[in-house]
C-alpha positions in Angstrom: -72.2 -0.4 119.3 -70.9 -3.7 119.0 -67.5 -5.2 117.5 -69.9 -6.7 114.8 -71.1 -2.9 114.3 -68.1 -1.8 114.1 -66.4 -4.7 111.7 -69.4 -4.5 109.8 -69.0 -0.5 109.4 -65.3 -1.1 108.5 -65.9 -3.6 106.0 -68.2 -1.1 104.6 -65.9 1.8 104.8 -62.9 -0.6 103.2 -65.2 -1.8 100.1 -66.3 1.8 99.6 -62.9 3.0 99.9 -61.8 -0.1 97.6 -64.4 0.4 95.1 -63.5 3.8 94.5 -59.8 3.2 94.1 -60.6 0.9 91.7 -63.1 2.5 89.7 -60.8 6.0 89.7 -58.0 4.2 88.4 -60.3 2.5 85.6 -61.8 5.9 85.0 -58.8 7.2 84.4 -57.6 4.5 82.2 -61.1 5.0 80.3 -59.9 8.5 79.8 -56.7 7.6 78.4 -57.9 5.7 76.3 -60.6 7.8 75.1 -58.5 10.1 74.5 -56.2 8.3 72.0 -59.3 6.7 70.6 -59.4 9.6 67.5 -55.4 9.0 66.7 -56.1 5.2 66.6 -58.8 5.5 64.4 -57.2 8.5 62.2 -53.9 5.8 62.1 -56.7 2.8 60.9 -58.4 5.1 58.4 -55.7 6.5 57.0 -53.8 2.3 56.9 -57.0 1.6 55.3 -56.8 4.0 52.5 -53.7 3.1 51.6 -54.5 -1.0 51.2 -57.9 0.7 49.1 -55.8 2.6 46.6 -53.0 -0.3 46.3 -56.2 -2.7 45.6 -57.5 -0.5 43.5 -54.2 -0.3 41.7 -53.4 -3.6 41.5 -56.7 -3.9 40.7 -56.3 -1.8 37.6 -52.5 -3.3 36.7 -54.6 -6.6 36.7 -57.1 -5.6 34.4 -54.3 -3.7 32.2 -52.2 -6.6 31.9 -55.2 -9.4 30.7 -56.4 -6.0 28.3 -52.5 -6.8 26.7 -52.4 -10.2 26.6 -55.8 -10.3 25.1 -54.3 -8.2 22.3 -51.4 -10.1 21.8 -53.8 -13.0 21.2 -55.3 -11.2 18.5 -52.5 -9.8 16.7 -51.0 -13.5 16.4 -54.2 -14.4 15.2 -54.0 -11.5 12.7 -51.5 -13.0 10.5 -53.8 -15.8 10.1 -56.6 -13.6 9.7 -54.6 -11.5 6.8 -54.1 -15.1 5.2 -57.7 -16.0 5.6 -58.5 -12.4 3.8 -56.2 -12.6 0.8 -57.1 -16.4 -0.1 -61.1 -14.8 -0.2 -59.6 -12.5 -2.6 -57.7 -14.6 -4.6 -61.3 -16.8 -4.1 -63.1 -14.0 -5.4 -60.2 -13.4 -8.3 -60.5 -16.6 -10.1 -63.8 -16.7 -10.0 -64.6 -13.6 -11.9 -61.4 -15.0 -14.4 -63.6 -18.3 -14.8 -66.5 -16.1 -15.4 -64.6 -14.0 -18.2 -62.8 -17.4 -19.2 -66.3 -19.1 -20.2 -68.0 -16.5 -21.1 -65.6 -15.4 -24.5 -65.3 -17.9 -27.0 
């Protein structure tokens, strides 16, 4: 063999050697990973159920609070309501009393 054999068999050798240093430790990173992956996600499911329910609450809160101010528009329009009412009555009233009223000599 030849010192090119021989550096070319070495460089072979070292970028085996290399490669599998460096896909070992990546492997084993991998598996680190891997195995934290179902914590991760349980912590990200369980973060996102919370900001769901607080929506959902606020959500709710929301929909409460325009439900009460909706009802306090109507019960200050009631008074004015009451007053339209009564005035129909007293409408209604002095009409029958003109009817009686004109019809009796």
């Amino acid at each position: 063999m030849t010192n090119s054999d021989y550096l070319i068999k070495a460089a072979v050798k070292k970028l085996s050697e290399k490669f599998n240093q460096t896909f070992s430790e990546k492997i084993g990173e991998l598996n680190s990973v891997a195995q934290e992956l179902p914590d991760i996600f349980k912590k990200e499911l369980e973060i996102l159920i919370d900001e769901i329910i607080k929506e959902a609450e606020f959500m709710k809160e929301d929909a409460n609070s325009s439900k009460k101010y909706e009802n306090e528009i109507k019960q200050k329009d009631n008074p004015k309501k009451k007053c339209d009412k009564k005035i129909e009555e007293i409408h209604i009233l002095l009409k029958d009393l003109n009817q009686e009223l004109n019809i009796q000599p």
